[in-house]
VMD Tcl script that draws the C-alpha trace (Angstrom):
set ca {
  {172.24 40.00 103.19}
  {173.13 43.66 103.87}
  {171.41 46.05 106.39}
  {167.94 47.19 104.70}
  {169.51 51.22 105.35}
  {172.64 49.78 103.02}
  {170.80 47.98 100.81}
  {168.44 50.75 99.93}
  {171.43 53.53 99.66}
  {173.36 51.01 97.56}
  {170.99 50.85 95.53}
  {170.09 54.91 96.06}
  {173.65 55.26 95.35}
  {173.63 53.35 92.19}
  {171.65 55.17 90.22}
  {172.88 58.48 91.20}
  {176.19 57.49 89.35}
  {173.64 58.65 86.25}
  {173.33 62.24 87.59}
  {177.03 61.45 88.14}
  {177.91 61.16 84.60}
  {174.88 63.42 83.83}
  {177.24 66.36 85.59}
  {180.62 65.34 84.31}
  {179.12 65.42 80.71}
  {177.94 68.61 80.34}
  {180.65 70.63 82.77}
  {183.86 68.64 80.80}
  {183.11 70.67 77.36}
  {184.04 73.86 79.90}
  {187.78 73.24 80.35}
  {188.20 72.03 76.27}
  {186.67 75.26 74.36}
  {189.85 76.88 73.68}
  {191.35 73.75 72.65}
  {188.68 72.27 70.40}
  {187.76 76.18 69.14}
  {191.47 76.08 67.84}
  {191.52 72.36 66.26}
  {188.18 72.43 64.42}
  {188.32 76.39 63.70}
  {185.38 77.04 65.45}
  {183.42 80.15 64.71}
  {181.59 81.95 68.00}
  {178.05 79.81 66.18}
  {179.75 76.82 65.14}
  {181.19 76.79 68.74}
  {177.58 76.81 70.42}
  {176.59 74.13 67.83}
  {179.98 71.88 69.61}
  {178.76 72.39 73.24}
  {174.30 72.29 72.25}
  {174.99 69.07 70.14}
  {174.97 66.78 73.34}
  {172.22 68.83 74.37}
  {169.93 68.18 71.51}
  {171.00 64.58 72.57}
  {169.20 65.15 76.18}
  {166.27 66.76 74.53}
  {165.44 63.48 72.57}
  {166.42 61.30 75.39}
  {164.36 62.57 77.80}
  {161.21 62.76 75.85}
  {161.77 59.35 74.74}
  {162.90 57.60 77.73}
  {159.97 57.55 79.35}
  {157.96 55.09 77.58}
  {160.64 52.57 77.41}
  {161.49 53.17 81.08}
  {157.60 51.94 81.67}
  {157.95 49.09 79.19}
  {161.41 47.75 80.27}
  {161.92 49.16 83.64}
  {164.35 51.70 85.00}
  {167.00 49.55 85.74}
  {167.60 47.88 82.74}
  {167.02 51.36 80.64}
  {169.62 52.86 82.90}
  {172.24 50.17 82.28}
  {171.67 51.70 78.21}
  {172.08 54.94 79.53}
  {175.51 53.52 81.01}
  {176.76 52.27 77.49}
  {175.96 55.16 75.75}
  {177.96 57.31 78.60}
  {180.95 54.74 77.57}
  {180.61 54.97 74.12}
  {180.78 58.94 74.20}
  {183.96 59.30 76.12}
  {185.62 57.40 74.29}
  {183.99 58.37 70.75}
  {184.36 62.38 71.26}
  {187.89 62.05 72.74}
  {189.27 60.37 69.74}
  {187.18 62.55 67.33}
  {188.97 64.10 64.03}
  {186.39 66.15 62.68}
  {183.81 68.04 63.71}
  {181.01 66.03 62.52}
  {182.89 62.85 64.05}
  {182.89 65.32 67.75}
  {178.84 66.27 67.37}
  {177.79 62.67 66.82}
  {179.35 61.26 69.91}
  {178.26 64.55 72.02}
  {174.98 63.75 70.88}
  {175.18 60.07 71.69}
  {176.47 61.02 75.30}
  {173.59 63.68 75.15}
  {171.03 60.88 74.84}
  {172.47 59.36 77.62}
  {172.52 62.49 80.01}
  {168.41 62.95 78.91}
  {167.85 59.29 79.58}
  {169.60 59.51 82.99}
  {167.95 62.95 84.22}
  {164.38 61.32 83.99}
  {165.01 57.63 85.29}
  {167.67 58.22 87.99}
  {165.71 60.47 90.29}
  {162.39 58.70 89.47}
  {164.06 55.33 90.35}
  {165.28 56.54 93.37}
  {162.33 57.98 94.63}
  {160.06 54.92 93.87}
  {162.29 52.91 96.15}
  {162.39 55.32 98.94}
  {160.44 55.80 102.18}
  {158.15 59.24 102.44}
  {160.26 60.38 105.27}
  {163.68 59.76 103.73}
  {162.64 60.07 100.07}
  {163.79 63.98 100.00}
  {167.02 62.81 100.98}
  {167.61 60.24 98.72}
  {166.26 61.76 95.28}
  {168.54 64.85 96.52}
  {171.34 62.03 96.30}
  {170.88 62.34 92.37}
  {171.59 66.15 92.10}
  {174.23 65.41 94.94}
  {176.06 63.53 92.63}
  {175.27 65.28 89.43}
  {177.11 68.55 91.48}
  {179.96 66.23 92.02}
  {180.30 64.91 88.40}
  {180.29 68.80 87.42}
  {182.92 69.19 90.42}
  {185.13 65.80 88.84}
  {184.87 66.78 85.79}
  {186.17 70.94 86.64}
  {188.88 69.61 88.60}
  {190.33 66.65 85.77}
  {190.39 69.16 83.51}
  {192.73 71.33 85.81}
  {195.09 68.17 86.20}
  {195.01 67.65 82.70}
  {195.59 71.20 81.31}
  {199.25 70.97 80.66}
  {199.24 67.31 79.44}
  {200.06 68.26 75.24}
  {198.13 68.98 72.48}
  {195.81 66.15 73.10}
  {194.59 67.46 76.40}
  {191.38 68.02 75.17}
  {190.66 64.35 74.23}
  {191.56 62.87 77.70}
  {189.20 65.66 79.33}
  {186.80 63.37 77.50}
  {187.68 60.24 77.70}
  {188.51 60.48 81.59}
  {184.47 60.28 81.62}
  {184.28 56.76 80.46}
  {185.91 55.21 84.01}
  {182.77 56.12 85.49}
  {180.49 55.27 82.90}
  {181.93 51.66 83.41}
  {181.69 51.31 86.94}
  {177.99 52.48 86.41}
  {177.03 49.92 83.96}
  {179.01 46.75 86.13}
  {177.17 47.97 89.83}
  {173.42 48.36 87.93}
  {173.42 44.75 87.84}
  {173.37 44.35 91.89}
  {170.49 46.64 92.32}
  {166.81 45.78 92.42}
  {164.11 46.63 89.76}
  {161.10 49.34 91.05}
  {158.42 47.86 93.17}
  {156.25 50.43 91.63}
  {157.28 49.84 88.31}
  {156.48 45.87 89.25}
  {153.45 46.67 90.14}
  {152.42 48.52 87.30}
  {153.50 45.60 85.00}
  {151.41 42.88 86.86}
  {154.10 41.89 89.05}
  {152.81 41.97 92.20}
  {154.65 39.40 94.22}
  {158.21 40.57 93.22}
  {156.93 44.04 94.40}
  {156.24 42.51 97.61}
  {159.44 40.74 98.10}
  {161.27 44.26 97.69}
  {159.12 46.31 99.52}
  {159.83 43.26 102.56}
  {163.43 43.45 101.95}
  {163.32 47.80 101.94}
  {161.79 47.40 105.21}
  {162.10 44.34 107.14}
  {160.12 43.49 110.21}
  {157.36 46.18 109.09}
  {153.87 45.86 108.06}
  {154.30 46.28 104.46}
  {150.86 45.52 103.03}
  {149.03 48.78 103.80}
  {152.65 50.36 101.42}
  {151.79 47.62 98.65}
  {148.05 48.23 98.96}
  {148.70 51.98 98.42}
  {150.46 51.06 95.09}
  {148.41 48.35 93.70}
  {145.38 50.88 94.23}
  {146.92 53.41 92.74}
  {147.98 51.57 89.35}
  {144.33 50.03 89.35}
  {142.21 53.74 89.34}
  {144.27 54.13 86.27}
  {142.67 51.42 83.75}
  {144.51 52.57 80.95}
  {147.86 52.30 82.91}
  {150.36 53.46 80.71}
  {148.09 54.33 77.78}
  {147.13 57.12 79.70}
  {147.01 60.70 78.45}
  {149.38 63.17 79.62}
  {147.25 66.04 78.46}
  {143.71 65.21 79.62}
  {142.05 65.95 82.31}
  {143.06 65.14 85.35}
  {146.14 65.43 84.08}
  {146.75 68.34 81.99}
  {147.96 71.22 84.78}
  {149.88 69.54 86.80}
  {152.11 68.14 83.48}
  {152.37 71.90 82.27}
  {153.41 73.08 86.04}
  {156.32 70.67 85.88}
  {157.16 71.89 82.48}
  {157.23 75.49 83.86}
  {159.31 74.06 86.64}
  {161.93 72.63 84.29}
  {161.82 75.87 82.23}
  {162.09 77.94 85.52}
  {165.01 75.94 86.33}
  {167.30 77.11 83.37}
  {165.92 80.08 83.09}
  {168.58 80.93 86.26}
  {171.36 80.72 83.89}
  {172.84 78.04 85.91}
  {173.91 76.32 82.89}
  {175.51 79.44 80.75}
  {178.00 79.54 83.98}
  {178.57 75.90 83.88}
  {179.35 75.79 79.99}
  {181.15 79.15 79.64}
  {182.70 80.02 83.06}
  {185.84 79.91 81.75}
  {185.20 82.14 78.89}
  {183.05 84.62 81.24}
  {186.09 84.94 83.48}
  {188.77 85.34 80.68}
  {186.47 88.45 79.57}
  {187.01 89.21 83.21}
  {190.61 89.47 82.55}
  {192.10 86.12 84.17}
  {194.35 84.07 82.16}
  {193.36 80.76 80.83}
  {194.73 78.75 83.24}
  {193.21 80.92 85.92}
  {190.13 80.75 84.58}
  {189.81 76.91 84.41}
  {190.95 77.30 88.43}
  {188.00 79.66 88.94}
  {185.53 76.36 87.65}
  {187.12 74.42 90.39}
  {185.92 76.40 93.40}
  {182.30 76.83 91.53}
  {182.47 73.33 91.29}
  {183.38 73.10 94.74}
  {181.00 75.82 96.06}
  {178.35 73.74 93.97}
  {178.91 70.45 96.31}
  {179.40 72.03 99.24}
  {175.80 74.18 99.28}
  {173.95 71.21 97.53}
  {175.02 69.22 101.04}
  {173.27 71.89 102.93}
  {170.56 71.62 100.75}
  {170.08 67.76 101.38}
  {170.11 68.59 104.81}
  {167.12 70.89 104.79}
  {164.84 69.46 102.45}
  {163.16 67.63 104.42}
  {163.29 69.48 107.25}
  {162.42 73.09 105.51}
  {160.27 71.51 102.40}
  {160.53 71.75 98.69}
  {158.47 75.30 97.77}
  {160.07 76.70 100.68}
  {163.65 76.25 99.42}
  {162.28 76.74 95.97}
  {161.28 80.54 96.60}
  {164.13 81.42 99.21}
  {166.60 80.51 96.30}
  {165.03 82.29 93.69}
  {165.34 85.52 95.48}
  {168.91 85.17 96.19}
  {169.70 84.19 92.87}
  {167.88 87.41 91.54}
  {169.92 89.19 94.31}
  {173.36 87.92 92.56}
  {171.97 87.89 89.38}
  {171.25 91.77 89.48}
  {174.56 92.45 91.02}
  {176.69 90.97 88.02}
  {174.32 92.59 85.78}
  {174.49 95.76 86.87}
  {178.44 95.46 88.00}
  {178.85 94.19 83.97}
  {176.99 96.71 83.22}
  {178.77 100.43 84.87}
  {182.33 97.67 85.43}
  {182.30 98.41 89.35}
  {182.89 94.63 89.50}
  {186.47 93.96 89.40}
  {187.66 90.09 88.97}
  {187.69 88.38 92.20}
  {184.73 90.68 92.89}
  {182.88 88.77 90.16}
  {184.20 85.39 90.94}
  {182.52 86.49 94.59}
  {179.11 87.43 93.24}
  {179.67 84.06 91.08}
  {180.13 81.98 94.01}
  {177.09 83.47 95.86}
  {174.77 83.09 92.91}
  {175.90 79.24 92.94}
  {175.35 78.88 96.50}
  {171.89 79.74 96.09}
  {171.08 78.11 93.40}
  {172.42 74.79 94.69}
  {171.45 74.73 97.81}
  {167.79 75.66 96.93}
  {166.55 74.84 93.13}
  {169.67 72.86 91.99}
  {168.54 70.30 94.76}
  {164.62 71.10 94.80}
  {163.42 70.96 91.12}
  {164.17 66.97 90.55}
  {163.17 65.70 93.59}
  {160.12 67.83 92.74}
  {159.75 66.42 89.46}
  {160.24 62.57 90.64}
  {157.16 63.42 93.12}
  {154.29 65.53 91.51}
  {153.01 63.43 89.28}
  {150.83 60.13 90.04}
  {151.51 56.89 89.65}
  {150.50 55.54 86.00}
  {151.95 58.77 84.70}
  {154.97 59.63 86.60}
  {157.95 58.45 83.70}
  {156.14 60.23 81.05}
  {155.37 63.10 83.23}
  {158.98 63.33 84.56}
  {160.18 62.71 80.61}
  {158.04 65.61 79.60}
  {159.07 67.98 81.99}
  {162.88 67.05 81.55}
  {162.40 67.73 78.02}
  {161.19 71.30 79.02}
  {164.61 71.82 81.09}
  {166.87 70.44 78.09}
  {165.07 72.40 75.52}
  {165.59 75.38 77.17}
  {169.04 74.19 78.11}
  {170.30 73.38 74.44}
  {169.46 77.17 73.40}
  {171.04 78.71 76.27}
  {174.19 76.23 75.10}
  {174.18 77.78 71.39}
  {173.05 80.82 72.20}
  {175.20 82.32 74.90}
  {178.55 82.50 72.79}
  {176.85 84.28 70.05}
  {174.81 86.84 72.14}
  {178.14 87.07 74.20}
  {180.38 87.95 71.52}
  {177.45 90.38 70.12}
  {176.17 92.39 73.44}
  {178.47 90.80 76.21}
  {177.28 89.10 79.35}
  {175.70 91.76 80.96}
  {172.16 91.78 79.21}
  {171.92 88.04 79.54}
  {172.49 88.45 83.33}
  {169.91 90.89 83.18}
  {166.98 88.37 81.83}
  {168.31 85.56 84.13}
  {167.52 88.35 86.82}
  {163.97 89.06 85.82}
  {163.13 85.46 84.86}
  {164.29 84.06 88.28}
  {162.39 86.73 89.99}
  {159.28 85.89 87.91}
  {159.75 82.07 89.03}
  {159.62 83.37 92.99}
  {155.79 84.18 92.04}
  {155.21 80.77 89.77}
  {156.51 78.82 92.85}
  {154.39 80.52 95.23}
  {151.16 79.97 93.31}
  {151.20 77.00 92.02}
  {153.26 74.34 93.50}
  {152.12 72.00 95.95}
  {154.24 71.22 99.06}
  {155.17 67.26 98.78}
  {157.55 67.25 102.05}
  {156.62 63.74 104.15}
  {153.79 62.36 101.83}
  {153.84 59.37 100.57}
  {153.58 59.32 96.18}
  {149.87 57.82 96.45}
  {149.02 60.52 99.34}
  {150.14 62.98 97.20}
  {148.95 61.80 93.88}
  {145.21 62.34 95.90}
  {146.12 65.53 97.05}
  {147.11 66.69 93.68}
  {144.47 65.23 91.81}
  {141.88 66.28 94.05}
  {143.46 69.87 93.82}
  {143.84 69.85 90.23}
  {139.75 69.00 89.48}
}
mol new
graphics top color blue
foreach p $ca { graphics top sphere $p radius 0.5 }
foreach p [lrange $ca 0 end-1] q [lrange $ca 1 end] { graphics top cylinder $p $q radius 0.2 }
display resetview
């Protein structure tokens, strides 16, 4: 039997290969635009419809992954999520028509929406208080590194033919297998065990999390917890006591994309062509973001428990609106020449993944209580991929219309406008355990 440190990052681990796939999914469509724009004659709408598709995917399969996820449990929901991944790669890389390509992006969007919500909520329902920053961060850790993976096979497979495009895709479904094979080695949620009655098998993982310790006070905590909430997973998102804290995590989510993280993860290459870099130089650029992306969300991971979540939360959200105003205004009166831009590009990354791109889902596996915490997660990860799926369609059309420099400008003044949300209204979690803070916030929310 392994060490109870491996056996819980093994299984940490595990499910983070969903925000791994989560990443590589929606970066890969970066490196193929000017490839699939000139096979399916793709108009600057019909070209945000190609990339949004496998968003609209993660809108529906976050909203509706919750309720399974309580009925079925995370694990075994995940190893659907794992499929679908699978079936995606290999679906939109052999794609012939453009209807053929949308489908299987939105198959492999469902899959992205399903894996947002259940791989950072699994995580942190296995975890320890004082490590559970850590590990949840784990998930975005390797969500940065699918965006990273995917960047850099897209480089190696530029100059492969006219069929480039299609192994950018397909390259996805090697981890989407080794996903769906290790998800059968880890165990299911003690929480989630508890909530379905299951007491004793909650016990036995708790005891195998943390051997040698006193785990009954832990178990106690969670059986409690599930039993204030008669209705268990009947309850009501949006009734009191509930209500605020579900529509704070929704602003959270919206927050989170309102950064413009994801127009720079889409479109980077198409932002620095307008830049005047070649093609080829422009896919390079997305490999140091990528790069910069990993690096910076490791420093993150380091100080989130140390620094805590709102902390990180508002320090990021002023250097983002630092960056953000510089490429605005650069765009704006061109004093930004190219490597200037990649510069301000790489610092706006920095501080968005070493602050929010860490922060915001271990937030959102933590705020809410017990009985509602896979709906509450769902609902808020629906916010982010709602808001996500526009930016998607709209950016090339606004683009091509105004250029970049007035959508900079709003990502400025909505990530400035988040530094004041954060400061108000969200609760430090750092060191708590979930059914310490589900008192806290309950208490705080009458």
């Amino acid at each position: 039997m392994p060490h109870p440190r491996v056996y819980l990052a093994t299984n940490s681990f595990t499910a983070a290969l969903g925000g791994l796939l989560f990443g590589f999914d929606t970066a890969v469509i970066s490196g193929t635009i000017p490839f699939i724009t000139k096979y399916f004659s793709l108009s600057d709408a019909m070209l945000g419809w190609a990339v949004s598709s496998a968003l609209i995917g993660c809108v529906v399969g976050s909203l509706s992954v919750g309720k399974p996820g309580d009925l079925f449990g995370r694990r075994l929901m995940l190893k659907i999520m794992a499929l679908l991944f699978l079936l995606s790669a290999v679906g939109t890389g052999l794609a012939t028509s453009l209807t053929m390509f949308v489908l299987f992006r939105f198959i492999g969007g469902l899959a992205i929406g399903g894996a947002s919500v259940l791989s950072p909520m699994y995580i942190s329902e296995i975890s320890p208080a004082k490590l559970r920053g850590r590990l949840v961060a784990i998930s975005q850790l390797a969500i940065v590194t699918g965006i990273l993976v995917a960047f850099f096979s897209n480089f190696l497979l530029l100059n492969t033919g006219e069929n480039n495009w299609r192994w950018m895709f397909i390259a996805g479904g090697v981890p989407a297998l080794v996903f769906f094979i290790l998800l059968f080695f880890v165990s299911q949620s003690p929480r989630w065990l508890v909530l379905m009655g299951r007491t004793n098998d909650a016990r036995k993982v708790i005891a195998r999390l943390n051997p040698g310790q006193d785990i009954e006070p832990e178990l106690n905590e969670i059986v409690l917890s599930a039993q204030k909430n008669e209705a268990g997973i009947r309850v009501k998102l949006f009734r009191k006591p509930y209500t605020r804290i579900v529509i704070i995590g929704m602003m959270l989510g919206v927050f989170s994309q309102l950064t413009g993280i994801n127009a720079i993860m889409y479109y980077a290459p198409s932002i620095f062509k307008s830049a005047g870099f070649s093609n080829d130089s422009a896919i390079m650029q997305t490999v140091i973001i990528g790069a910069t992306n990993l690096i910076f969300t490791l420093l993150g991971m380091s100080l989130i428990d140390k620094l805590g979540r709102k902390a990180l939360l508002m320090a990021g959200a002023m250097g983002m609106t630092f960056f953000l105003g510089v490429i605005s205004l650069g765009m704006t009166y061109h004093f930004l020449g190219g490597y200037v831009l990649l510069a301000c590009v790489v610092g706006y990354v920095a501080s968005f993944s070493s602050t929010m791109g860490v922060v915001v889902w271990v937030f959102l596996s933590e705020m809410f209580p017990n009985s509602i915490r896979s709906r509450g997660t769902s609902v808020s990860s629906f916010a982010v991929w709602v808001v996500n799926c526009a930016t998607a369609f709209l950016f090339p059309i606004v683009m091509g219309k105004f250029g970049t420099a007035p959508v900079f400008g709003f990502y400025c003044l909505s990530t400035l406008i988040s530094f004041f949300f954060f400061w108000k209204y969200l609760v430090e979690t750092k060191g708590k355990s979930l059914e310490e803070l589900e008192a806290i916030i309950l208490k705080k929310r009458h």
